[in-house]
N, C-alpha and C positions, 0 to 999 in steps of 0.2 A: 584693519583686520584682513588677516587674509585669505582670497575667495577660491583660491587654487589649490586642489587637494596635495597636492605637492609642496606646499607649504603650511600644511594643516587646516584648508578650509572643507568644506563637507564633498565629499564625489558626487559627479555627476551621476554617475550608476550604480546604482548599490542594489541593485538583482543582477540576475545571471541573463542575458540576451541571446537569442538565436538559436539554436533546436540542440539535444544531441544527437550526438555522432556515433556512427548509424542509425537508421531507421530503421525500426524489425519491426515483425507482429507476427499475427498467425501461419501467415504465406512461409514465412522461412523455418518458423516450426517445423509446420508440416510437411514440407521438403525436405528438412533435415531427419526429422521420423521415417520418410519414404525411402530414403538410403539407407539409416539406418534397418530395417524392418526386410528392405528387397535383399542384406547380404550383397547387392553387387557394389564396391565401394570406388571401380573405380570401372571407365566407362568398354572395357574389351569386355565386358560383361553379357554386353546387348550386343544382338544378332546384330542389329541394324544401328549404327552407333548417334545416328541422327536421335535416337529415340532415350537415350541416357539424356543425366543431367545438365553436361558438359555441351553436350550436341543442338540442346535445347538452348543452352546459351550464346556457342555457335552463331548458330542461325539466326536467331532474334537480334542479336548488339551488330551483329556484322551489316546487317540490314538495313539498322535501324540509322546505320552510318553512313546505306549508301554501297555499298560492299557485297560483291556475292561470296566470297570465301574468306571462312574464319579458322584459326587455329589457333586454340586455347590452352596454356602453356601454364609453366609455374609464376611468372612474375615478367615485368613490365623490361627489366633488364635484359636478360636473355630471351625475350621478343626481338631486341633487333639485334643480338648478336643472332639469332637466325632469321633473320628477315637479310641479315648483309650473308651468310652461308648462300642462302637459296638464292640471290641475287649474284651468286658470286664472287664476288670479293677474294680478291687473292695479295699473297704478302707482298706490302712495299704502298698496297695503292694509300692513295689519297682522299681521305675524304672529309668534307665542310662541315662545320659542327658550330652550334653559339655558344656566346663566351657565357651568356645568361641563361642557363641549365640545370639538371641538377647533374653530377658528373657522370652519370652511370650513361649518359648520351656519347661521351667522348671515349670513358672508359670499355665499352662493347666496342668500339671502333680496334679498339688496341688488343682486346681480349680475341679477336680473329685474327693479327697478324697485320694487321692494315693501321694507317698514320692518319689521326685527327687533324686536322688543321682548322685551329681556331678561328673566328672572325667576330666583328664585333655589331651589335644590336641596331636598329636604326632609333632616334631619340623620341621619337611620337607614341610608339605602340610599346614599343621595350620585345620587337621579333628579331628577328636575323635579316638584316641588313642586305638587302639584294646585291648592291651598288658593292659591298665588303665580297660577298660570294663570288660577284665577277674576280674582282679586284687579285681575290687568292687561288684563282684556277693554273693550274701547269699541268704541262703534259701527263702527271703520273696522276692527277684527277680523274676519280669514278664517276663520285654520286657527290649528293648535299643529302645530310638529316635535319631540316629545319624542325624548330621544336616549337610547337601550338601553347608560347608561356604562359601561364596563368591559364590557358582554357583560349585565350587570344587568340584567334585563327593569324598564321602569318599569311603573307604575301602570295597566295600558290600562283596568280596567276604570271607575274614576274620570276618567283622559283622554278616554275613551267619553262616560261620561256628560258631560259637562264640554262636548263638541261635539254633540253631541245636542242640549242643552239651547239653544244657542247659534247656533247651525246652519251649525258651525266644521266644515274639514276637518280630516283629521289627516293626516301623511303621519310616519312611523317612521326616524327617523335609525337604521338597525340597521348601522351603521359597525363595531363592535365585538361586533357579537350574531349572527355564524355559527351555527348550532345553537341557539340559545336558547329558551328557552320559555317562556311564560306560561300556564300551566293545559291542558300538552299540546299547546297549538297553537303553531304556530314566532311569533317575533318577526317583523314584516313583515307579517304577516296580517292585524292587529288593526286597522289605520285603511285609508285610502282608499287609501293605497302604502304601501310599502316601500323603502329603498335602502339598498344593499351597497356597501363598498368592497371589491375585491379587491388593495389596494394592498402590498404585500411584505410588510409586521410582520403584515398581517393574518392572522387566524386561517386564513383561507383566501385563498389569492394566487396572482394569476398576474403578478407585479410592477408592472404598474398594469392598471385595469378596475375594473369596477362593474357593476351591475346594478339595475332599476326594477324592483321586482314588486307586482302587485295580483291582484284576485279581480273587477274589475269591465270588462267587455271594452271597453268605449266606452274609457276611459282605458287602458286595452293599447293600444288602436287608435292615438291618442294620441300613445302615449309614443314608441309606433315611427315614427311620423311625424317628431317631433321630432327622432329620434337618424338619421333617414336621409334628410334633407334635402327632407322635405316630402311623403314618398311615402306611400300610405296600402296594405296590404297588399291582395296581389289585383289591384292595380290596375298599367296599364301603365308597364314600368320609367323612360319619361320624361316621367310623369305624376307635375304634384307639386302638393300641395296647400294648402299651408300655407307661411311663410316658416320655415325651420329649419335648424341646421347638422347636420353629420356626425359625430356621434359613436359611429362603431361600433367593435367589439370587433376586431381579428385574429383570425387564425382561427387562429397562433400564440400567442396570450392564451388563447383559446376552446380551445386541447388542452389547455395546464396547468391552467384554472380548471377542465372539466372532470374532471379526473384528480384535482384536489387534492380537488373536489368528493366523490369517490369515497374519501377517506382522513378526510372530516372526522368523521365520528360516533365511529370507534375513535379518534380523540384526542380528540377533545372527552370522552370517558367515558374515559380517561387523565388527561386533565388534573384531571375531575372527581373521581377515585376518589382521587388525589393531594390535591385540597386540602382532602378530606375529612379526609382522615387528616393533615393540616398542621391543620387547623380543629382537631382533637382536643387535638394537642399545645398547640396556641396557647391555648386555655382553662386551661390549668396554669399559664400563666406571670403570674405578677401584673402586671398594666398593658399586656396586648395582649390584644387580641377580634378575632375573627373579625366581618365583615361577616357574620350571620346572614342564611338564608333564608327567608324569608317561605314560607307554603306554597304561592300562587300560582307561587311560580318554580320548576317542574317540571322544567328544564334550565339551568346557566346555563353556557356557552358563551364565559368569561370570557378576552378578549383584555388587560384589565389588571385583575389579581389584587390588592385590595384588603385592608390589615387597617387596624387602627384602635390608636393610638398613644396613651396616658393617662400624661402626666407626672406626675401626682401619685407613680403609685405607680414613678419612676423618676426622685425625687430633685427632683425640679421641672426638670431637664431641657430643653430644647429638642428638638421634633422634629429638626429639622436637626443636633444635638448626637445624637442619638441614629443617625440615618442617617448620620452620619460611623464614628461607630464602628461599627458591619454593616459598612459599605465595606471598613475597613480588616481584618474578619473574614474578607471575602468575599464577600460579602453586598451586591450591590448592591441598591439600592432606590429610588425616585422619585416623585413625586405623579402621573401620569399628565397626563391634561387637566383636574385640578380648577381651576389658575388661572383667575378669572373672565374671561371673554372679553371683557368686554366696559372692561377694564384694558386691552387693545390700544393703539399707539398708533391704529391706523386707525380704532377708535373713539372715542378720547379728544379723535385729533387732526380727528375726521368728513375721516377721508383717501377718501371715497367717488367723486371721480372724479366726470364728468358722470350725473346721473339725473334720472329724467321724474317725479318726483313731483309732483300736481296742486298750483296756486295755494292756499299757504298750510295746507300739510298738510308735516311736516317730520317729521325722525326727534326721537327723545330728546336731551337731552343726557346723552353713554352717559359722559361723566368725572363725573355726578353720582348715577347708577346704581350702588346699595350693593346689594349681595348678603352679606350677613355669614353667612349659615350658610356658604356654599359659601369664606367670606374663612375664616373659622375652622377651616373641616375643613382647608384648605391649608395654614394655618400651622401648627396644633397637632395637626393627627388623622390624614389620610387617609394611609397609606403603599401606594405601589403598586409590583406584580411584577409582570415581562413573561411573558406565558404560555407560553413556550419554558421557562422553570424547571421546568415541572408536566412536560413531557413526559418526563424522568427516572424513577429508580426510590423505594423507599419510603428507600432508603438517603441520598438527594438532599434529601429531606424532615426527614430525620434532621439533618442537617447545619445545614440550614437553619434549623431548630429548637435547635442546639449554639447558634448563634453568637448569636439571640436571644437565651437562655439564659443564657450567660454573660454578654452585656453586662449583663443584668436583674442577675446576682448579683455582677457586680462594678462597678456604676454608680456607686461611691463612688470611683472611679477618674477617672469623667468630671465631677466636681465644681470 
């Protein structure tokens, strides 16, 4: 008879594991009541705009990262299409990007007139590849946007160096790295910006928004300009100074980002204390590893929960073969953003639309751009979990660890 629900033996899980997504309760009620009920719905309301709902969240996540200046925006995408405006960024340049993203990293590159250039992952962590970043620098290179995958702090101190040497910006795709840390200091900190998505999966969400954050006030100065149609703080409200559009926050976005703001540490050391004890069991089982932490990574703040898949010691196997049977345990599972972005049709097919790049300077051809470490974790390694699993009990984890377990000792099933 057979004991693998894939072939009709009974699943390992047969309840629902790990928390819903989002968290609410009264806190965001009552915030949302307070905007409602003040009439001011969105934050030019208040004299003093520290004191809106938007300002409040501002201050607090910018902080909370490490970060003195925050500006809170519609969504996580055009965060760093203006984080590269206020950075300056002009048509033609160059700039570094992973191939393991989700595209909207490569795609704001393009959307300001400036050329992505791909590179590919290093194989331990599944970040952006230092060693690749050198490798792709020429002269029409600005910056590097390394991206914090799965919540994963990359490498800053090597990406530091690396734009130092160079005299590259950096600006931190921290899309997926709420809470996170690199040697104590939040994700976001470590280059010239930072940008946040607060978009719904995310770790932290107010169902779309974003946020720019830096430590340097000229580029604060900057970023707000950009996202408020020109206006430079302090200055009179129909004084504008720059060509820019409108990308602010509501001040309905700005009470739940706030409030969620205010719940993200006790889940993040949830999620954390969780996949610790998953990391434990996963060491027992022949042919799965936990993604190890490096000791630089002081928090990781993981929005997709990685482990690592070894067919050898599961029969020779296919990943895909292998994530069918979980499914049918219960166990859903996914690669996240490891497909290489730059496989897109909109790259393959250069579907880029009108752009101002200077006479005789062009992007790559991105259908002849190989990334094999990041092509390889895809097919054969990378397995990813949405971080709503971890917000459960140790009992969830238990479970989760059955149905791996079994498929491992009845793999001669899936042959």
């Amino acid at each position: 008879m057979a004991r693998l629900a894939i072939n009709g033996g009974q699943k390992a899980i047969d309840r629902p594991i790990g928390g819903p997504w989002p968290e609410f309760g009264d806190m965001e009620r009552e915030a949302l009541n307070s905007v409602l009920e003040s009439r001011q719905w969105w934050r030019g309301g208040y004299a003093d705009p520290s004191e809106s709902w938007v300002g409040k969240f501002e201050n607090y996540f910018s902080r909370f990262q490490d970060c003195e200046y925050g500006v809170a925006l519609t969504n996580g995408t055009q965060a760093i299409e203006l984080a590269l405006k206020a950075i300056g960024i002009k048509p033609g340049d160059e700039v570094i990007c992973p191939a393991s993203t989700f595209v909207a990293t490569a795609t704001a590159v393009i959307l300001v007139n400036a050329i992505p250039i791909i590179v590919d992952i290093e194989p331990e962590y599944y970040q952006i590849d230092p060693a690749a970043i050198e490798a792709a620098i020429t002269p029409n290179t600005v910056g590097i946007i390394p991206v914090h995958y799965g919540g994963y702090p990359a490498d800053m101190d090597a990406i530091n160096a690396i734009a130092q040497k160079h005299g590259l910006f950096v600006i931190e795709d921290c899309a997926h790295a709420h809470g996170s840390q690199w040697r104590n200091k939040g994700c976001g900190c470590w280059g010239d910006m930072g940008c946040f998505s607060t978009q719904m999966g995310k770790t932290l969400t107010s169902g779309e928004g974003g946020i720019v954050m830096t430590n340097n006030a000229e580029l604060a100065a900057k970023a707000y300009a950009f996202h408020h149609i020109g206006r430079f703080p302090g200055r009179p409200f129909y004084e504008h100074h720059i060509v820019a559009s409108n990308l602010r926050m509501t001040e309905w976005q700005g009470a739940i980002a706030y409030c969620q703001s205010l719940r993200l540490l006790e889940q993040t050391f949830r999620r954390e204390a969780n996949a610790k004890y998953f990391e434990d069991g996963l060491r027992e089982i022949p042919g799965v590893a936990p993604m190890e932490r490096r000791p630089e990574v002081t928090r990781w703040g993981f929005y997709f929960y990685h482990f690592k898949f070894q067919s050898a010691e599961f029969g020779g196997i296919s990943k895909a073969r292998f994530q069918e049977a979980l499914a049918a345990e219960g166990l859903g599972t996914g690669s996240g953003h490891l497909h290489p972005i730059q496989k897109n049709p909109l790259f393959t097919n250069r579907n880029f639309g009108p752009v101002c790049w200077p006479a005789g300077r062009d992007a790559p051809d991105y259908a002849a751009v190989e990334t094999p470490v990041a092509q390889r974790i895809l097919d054969e390694e990378g397995i990813s979990m949405g971080h709503s699993l971890f917000l459960g009990g140790r009992a969830d984890m238990d479970l989760m660890l059955d149905a791996i377990r079994k498929v491992r000792e009845n793999v001669g099933e899936l042959a």
